[in-house]
C-alpha positions in Angstrom: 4.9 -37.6 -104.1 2.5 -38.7 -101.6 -0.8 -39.6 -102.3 -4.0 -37.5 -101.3 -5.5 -40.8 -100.7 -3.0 -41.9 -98.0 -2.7 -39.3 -96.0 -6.2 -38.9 -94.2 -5.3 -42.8 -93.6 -1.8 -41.7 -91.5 -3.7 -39.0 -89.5 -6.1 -41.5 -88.6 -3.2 -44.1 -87.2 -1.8 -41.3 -85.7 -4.6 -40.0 -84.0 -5.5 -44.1 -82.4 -2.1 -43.7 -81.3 -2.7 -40.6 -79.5 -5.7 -41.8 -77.6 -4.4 -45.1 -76.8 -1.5 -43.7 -75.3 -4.1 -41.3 -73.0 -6.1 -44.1 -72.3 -3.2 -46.1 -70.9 -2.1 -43.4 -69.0 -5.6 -42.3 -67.5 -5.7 -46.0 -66.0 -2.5 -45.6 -65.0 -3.3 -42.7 -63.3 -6.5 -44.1 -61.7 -4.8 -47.3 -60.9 -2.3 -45.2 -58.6 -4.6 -43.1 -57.4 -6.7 -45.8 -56.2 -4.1 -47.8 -54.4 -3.1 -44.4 -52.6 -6.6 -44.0 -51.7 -6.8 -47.6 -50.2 -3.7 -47.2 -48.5 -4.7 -43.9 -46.6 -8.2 -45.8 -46.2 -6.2 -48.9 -44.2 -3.9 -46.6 -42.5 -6.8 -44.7 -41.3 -8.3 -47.7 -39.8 -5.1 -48.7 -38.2 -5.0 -45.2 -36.8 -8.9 -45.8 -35.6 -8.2 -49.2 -34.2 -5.2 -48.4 -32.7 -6.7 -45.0 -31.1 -9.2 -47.1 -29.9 -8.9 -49.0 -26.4 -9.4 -52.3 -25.6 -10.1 -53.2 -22.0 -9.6 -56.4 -19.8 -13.1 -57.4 -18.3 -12.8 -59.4 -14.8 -15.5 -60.6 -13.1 -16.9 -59.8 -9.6 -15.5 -63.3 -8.3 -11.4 -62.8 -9.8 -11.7 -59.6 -8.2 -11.1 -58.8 -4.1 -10.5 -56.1 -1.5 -7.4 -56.7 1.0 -9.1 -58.0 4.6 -8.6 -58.0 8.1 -8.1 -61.1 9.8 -6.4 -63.0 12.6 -3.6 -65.2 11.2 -2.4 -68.6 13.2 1.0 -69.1 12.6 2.4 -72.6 12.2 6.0 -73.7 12.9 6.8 -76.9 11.3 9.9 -79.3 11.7 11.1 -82.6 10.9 12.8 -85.1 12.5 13.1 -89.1 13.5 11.3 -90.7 16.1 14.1 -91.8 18.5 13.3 -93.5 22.2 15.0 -91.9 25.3 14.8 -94.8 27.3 17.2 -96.9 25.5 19.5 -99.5 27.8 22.6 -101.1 26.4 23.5 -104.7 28.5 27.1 -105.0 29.3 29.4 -107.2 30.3 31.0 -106.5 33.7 33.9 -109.4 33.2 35.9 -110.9 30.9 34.7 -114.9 29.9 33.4 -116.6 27.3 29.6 -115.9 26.9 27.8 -119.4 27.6 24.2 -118.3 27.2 22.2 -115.6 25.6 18.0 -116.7 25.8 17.2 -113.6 23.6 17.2 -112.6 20.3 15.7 -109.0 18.2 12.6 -108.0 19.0 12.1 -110.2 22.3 9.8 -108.2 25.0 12.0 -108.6 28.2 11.1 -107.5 32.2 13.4 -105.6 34.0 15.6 -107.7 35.9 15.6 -110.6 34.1 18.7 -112.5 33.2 19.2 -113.3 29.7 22.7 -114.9 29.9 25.2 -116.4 31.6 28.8 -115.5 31.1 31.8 -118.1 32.4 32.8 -116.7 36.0 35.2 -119.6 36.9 37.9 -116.6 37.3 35.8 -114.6 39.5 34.9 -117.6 41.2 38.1 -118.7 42.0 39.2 -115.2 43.1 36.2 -114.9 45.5 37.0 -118.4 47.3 40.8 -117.3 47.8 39.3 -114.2 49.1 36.8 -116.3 51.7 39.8 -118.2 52.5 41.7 -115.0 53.5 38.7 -113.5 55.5 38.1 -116.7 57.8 42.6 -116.8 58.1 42.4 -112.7 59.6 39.7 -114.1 61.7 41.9 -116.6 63.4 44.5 -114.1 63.7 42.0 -111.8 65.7 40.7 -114.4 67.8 44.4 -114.9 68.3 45.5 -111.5 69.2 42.4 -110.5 70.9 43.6 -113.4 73.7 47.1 -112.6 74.2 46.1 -109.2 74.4 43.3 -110.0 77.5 46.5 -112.0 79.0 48.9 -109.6 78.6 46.6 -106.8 80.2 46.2 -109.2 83.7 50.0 -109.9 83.6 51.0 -105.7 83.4 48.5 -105.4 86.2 50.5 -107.3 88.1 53.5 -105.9 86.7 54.6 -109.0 85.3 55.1 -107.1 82.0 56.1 -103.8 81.1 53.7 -101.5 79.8 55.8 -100.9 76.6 55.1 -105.2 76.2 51.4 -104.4 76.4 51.1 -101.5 74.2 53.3 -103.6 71.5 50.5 -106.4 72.0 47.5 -103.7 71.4 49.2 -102.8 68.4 48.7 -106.5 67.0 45.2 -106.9 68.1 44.1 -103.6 66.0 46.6 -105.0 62.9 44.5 -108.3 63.3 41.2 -106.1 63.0 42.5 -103.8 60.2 43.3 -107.1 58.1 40.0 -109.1 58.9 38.5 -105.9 57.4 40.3 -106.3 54.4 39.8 -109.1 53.7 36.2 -108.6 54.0 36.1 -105.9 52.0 38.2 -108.1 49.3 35.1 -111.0 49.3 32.8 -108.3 49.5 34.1 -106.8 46.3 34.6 -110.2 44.5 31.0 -111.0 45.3 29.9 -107.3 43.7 31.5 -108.6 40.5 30.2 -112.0 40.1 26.3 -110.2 40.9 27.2 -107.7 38.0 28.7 -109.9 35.9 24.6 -111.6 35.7 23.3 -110.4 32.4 20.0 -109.0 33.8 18.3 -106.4 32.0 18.2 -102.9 33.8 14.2 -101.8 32.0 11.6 -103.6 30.8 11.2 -103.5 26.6 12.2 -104.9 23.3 15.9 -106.5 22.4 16.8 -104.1 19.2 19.9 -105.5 18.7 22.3 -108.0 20.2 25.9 -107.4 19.8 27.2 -110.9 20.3 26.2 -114.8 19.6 26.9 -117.4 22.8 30.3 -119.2 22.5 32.6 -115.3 21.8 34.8 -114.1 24.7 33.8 -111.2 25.8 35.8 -108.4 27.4 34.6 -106.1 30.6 32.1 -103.6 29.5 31.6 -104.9 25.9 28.4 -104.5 24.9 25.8 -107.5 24.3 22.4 -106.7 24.2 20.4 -103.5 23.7 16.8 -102.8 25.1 14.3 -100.4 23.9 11.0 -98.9 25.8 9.1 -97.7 23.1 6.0 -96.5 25.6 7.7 -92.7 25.4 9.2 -91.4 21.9 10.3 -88.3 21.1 11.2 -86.2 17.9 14.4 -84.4 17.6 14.2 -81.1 15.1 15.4 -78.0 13.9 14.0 -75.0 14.6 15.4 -71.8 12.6 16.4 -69.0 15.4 14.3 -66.4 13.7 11.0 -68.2 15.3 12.5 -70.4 18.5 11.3 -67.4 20.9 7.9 -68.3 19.7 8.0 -71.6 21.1 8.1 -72.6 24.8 8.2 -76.2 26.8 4.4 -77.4 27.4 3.0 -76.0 24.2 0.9 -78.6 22.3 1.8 -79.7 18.8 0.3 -82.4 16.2 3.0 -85.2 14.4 2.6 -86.7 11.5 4.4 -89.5 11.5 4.9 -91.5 8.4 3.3 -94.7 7.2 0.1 -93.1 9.6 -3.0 -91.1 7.7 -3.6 -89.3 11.5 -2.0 -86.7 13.6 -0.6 -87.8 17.0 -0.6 -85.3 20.1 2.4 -84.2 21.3 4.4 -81.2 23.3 7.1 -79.8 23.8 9.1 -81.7 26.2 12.3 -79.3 26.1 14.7 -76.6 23.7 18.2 -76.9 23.5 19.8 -73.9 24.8 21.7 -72.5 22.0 22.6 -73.3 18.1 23.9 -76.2 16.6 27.4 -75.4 15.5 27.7 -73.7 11.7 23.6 -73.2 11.7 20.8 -70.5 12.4 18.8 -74.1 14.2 18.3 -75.0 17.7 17.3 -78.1 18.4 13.5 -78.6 19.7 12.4 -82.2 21.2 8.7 -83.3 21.1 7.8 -86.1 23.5 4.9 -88.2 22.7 2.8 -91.5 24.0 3.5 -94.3 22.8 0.7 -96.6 23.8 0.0 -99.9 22.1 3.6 -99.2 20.5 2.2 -98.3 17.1 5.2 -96.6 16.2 8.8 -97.6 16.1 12.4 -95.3 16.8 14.1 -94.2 13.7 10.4 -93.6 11.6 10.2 -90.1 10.3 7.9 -87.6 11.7 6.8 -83.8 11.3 5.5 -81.7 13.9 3.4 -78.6 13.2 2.9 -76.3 16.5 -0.5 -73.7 16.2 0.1 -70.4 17.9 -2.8 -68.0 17.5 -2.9 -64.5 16.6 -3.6 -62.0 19.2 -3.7 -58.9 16.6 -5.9 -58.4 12.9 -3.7 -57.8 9.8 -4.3 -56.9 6.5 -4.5 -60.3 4.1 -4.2 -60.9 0.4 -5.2 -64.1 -1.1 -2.3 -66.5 -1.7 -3.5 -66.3 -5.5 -3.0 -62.6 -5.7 0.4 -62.4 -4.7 3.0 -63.5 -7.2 7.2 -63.2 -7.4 9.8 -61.6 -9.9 13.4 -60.8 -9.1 13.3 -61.9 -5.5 10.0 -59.6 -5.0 6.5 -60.0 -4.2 3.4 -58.3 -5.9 0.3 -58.2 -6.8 -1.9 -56.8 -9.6 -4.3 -53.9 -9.0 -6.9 -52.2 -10.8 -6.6 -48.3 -10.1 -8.3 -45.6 -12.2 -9.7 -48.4 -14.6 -5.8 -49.6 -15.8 -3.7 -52.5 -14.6 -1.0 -51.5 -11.9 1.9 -53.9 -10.9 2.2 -53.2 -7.1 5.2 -54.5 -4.9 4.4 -55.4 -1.4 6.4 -56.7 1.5 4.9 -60.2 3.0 4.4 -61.5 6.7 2.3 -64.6 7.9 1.3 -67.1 5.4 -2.0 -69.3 6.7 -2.2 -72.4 4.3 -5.4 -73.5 5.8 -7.3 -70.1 4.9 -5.1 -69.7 1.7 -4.1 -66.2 2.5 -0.8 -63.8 2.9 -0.1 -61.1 5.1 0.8 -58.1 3.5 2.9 -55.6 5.9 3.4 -53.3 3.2 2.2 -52.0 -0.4 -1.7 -52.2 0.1 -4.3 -50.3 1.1 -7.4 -51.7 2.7 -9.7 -49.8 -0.1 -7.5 -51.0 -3.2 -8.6 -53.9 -5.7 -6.4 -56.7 -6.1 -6.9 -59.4 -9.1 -7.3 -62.6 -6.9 -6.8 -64.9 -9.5 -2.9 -65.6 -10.7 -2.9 -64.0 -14.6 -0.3 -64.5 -17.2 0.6 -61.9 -19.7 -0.5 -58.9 -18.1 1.0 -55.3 -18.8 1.0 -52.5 -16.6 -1.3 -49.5 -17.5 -3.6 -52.0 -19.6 -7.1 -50.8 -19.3 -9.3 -53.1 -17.1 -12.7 -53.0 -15.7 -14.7 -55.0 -13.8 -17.9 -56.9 -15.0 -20.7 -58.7 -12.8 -21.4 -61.6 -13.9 -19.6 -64.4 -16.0 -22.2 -66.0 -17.5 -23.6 -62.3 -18.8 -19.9 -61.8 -20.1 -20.0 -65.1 -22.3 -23.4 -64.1 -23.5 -22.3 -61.0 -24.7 -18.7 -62.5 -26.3 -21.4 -64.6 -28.2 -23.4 -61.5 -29.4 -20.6 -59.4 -30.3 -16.9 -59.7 -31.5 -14.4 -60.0 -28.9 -10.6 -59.3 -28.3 -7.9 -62.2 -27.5 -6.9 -61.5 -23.9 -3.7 -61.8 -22.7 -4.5 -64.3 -20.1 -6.4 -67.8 -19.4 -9.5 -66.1 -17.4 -9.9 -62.5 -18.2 -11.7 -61.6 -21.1 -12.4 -58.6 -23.1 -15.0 -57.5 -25.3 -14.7 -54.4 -27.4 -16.5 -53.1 -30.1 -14.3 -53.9 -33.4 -13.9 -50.5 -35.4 -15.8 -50.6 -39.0 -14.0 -49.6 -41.9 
């Protein structure tokens, strides 16, 4: 049997047991209950902060109105320099080339002779030719004397009248040949004064073609001669602005190597489209003086034509691109709205863009390019920048989504 002794002892165990096991299960219990009630405490702040909106703040200065204003269009096109009065010297007979006083870049009058080419052919032909002219002057001084006899003797019918027409007949054969033959020297002479090498304008050798001592064939080329007082520039023009531009109108080139603009116009327009392109060619003629510039250097010229009409303008900044389309960023009932707009005119020198379409003079536009905006973000405009950073100093702020814009709410407390 059990002793009366041990059993109060075994109750006792039993009972530590009991209460143990409560106690564990109490904290247990509490333990749960308290990480549900911090978890409905987090998820009720996350509710808060997420009910809670945080707005963009731009200042007075990244914010702008669209404005009316004249805008100067500019046409710009490239091209070389090339010079229009350009002469090539060329041989006008075959010989061997015995002289040539020039070389690249010598300054030459017009009229001067820069060569000689060996004419001992020419020569030759034009004696034979002399020889045949003074011969058919014989023969007519012959002829015209038997014709004067012959006309006495058939007045006193000594002759027959068919005897003197035969000898009239000779006389105008002599006169026929004596003009051949003068027109043979004549045309011998022609070709030994063209065969000079004198230059036809007065400039600068570019190039020569050939070295003294080469035979040289008729109408090779041996020397050519640049006037560099005129140049021109040869461009493109796209068809969709060629009806803006007329013959006369001023332009400015910039031609390269040069920190200046040069005047210029618009000497003439070719009248239709290079072949396989929307371009049609435009030529600028400009003065040369002092020959600062050379052909071939490459050259730009802008043409200014003013606006006659006021359209509605954008800064350049505003206006940005995605998908082939232009837009710009508004602020309209204090949120962010992505507007698409159609573009005209763009004035570099102002900085600003037409906008034809998608704008209304009383919206407001975010002037400033922004990265990482959404649409329907709240936004609001502040006054001043400086009070904006003083404040972000005072109180917590927000990351923005962009580099400029800023925003400052007030953090929810837990």
């Amino acid at each position: 049997m059990q002793n009366s002794k041990d059993r109060p002892a075994g109750a006792h165990k039993a009972t530590r047991r009991i209460w143990a096991g409560a106690i564990v299960a109490a904290l247990v219990v509490s333990a749960i209950a308290g990480g549900l009630v911090w978890k409905a405490r987090v998820a009720a702040a996350e509710r808060e902060k997420a009910k809670q909106v945080v707005p963009l703040d731009f200042v007075a200065g990244e914010v702008a109105r669209p404005a009316m204003a004249r805008m100067p269009l500019t046409i710009e096109f490239s091209g070389p320099l090339v010079a229009p009065r350009t002469a090539v010297v060329r041989a006008k007979a075959a010989g061997t080339l015995l002289t040539l006083n020039v070389a690249e870049g010598s300054r030459v009058k017009a009229g001067q002779v820069i060569g000689a080419i060996d004419l001992a052919d020419l020569q030759s032909r034009a004696a034979d030719r002399a020889a045949l002219v003074e011969s058919a002057q014989a023969n007519l001084i012959e002829a015209e004397r038997q014709n004067t006899a012959n006309v006495g003797l058939a007045a006193q019918n000594f002759i027959s009248a068919t005897a003197l027409q035969t000898s009239q007949a000779r006389l105008d054969a002599a006169r026929a040949q004596l003009k051949s033959a003068q027109a043979q020297l004549a045309s011998s002479r022609v070709g030994i004064s063209e065969a000079t090498l004198a230059v036809p304008i007065a400039g600068i050798v570019g190039k020569r073609h050939v070295v003294p001592g080469e035979k040289v064939s008729a109408e090779q080329q041996i020397v050519t001669v640049v006037d560099l007082a005129t140049l021109e520039l040869v461009g493109s023009v796209g068809t969709h602005e060629i009806s803006l531009l007329a013959p006369g109108q001023s332009a400015s080139v910039r031609i390269e190597g040069h920190a200046s603009d040069v005047a210029g116009r618009i000497d003439r327009i070719a009248p239709a489209a290079e072949a396989g392109t929307r371009a049609i060619g435009v030529v600028v003629a400009l003065d040369n003086k002092g020959e600062r510039f050379r052909a071939g250097q490459y050259a730009q010229a802008r043409v200014e034509l003013v606006d006659d009409s006021e359209r509605l303008t954008v800064p350049a900044a505003a206006v940005g691109q995605s998908s082939g389309q232009d837009f710009v960023w508004a602020i309209d009932k204090g949120a962010l709205v992505r507007r698409i707009v159609v573009t005209g005119r763009r004035d570099a020198a102002s900085g600003r863009v037409e906008v034809i379409k998608g704008l209304t003079p009383d919206a407001q536009i975010l002037a400033v390019r922004f990265d990482n905006l959404k649409e329907g973000a709240p936004a609001r405009i502040v006054g001043d920048r400086r009070a904006l950073d003083a404040s972000s100093s005072v109180a917590p702020s927000a990351s923005s989504p962009s580099a400029s814009a800023s925003a400052t709410p007030a953090l929810p407390r837990s």
